[in-house]
VOKEVEX-342448 format. One line per field, with one value per residue (C-alpha): residue number from 1; chain; x, y, z. Coordinates in steps of 0.001 Angstrom, whole numbers, plus 500000, padded with zeros to 6 digits. Layout:
REM VOKEVEX-342448
pos	NUM;...
unit	A;...
c1	X;...
c2	Y;...
c3	Z;...
This chain:
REM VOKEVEX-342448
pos	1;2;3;4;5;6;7;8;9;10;11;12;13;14;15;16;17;18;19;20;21;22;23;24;25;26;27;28;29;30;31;32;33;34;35;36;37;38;39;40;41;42;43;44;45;46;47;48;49;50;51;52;53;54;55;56;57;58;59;60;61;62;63;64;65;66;67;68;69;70;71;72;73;74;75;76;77;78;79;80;81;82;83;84;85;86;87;88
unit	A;A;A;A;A;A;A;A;A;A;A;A;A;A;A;A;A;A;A;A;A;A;A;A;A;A;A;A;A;A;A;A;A;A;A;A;A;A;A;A;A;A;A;A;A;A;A;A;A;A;A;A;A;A;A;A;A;A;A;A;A;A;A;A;A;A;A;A;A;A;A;A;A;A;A;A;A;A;A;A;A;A;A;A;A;A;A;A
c1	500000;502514;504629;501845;501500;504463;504216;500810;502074;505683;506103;503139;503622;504124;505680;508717;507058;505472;509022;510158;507073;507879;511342;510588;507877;510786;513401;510665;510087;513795;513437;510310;512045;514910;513566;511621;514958;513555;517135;515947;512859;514714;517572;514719;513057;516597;516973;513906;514614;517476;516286;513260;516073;517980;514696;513902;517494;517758;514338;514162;517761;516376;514227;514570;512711;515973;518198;515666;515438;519220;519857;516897;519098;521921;520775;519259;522965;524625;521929;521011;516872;514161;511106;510149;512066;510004;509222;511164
c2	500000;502452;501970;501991;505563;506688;505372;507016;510374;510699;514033;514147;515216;512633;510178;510163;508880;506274;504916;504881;502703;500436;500155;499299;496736;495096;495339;493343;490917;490554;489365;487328;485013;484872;483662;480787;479931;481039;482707;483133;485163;487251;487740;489484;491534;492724;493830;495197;497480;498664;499601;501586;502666;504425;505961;507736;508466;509988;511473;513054;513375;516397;514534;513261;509667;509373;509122;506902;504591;504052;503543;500238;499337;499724;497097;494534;494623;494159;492069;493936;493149;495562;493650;493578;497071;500601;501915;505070
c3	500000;501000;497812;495544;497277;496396;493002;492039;493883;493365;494500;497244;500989;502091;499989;501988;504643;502569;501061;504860;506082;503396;504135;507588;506686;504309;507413;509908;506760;506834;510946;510276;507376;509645;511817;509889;507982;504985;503671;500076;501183;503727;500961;499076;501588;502207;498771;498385;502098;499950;497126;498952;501100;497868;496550;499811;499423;496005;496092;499106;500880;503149;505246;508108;506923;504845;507556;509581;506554;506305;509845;509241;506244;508497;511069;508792;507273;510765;511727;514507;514678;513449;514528;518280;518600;519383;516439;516058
């Protein structure tokens, strides 16, 4: 839902926000296949966090959902948990 949002409205108010919540629904995916053992499926939600993670990055560097997004990036690389955590 949220990145159909920010496809549809590209440059709405807030589509950074919507690229950030779907970031951090990717980085709990990434926990939750984890988790399961299901490596190939967490492999992709990883990606995808990433690639969310860029577009927030590239489209909207001012923001403070940017930073936010690439600290989740940040832990899913370390493997540091997302899920379980308060939301910040």
């Amino acid at each position: 839902m949220y990145e159909k949002y920010a496809d549809e409205h590209p440059d709405g108010p807030r589509t950074a926000e919507a690229l950030y919540e779907a970031t951090y629904r990717n980085a709990v995916l990434v926990d939750m296949f984890s988790a399961d053992g299901d490596d190939k499926k967490a492999n992709v939600a990883k990606g995808r966090a990433h690639d969310l993670a860029g577009r927030l990055k590239d489209k909207f560097p001012q923001t403070d959902y940017a930073g936010r997004a690439a600290a989740l990036v940040f832990r899913i690389d370390q493997g540091i948990p997302v899920y379980g955590i308060e939301h910040d």
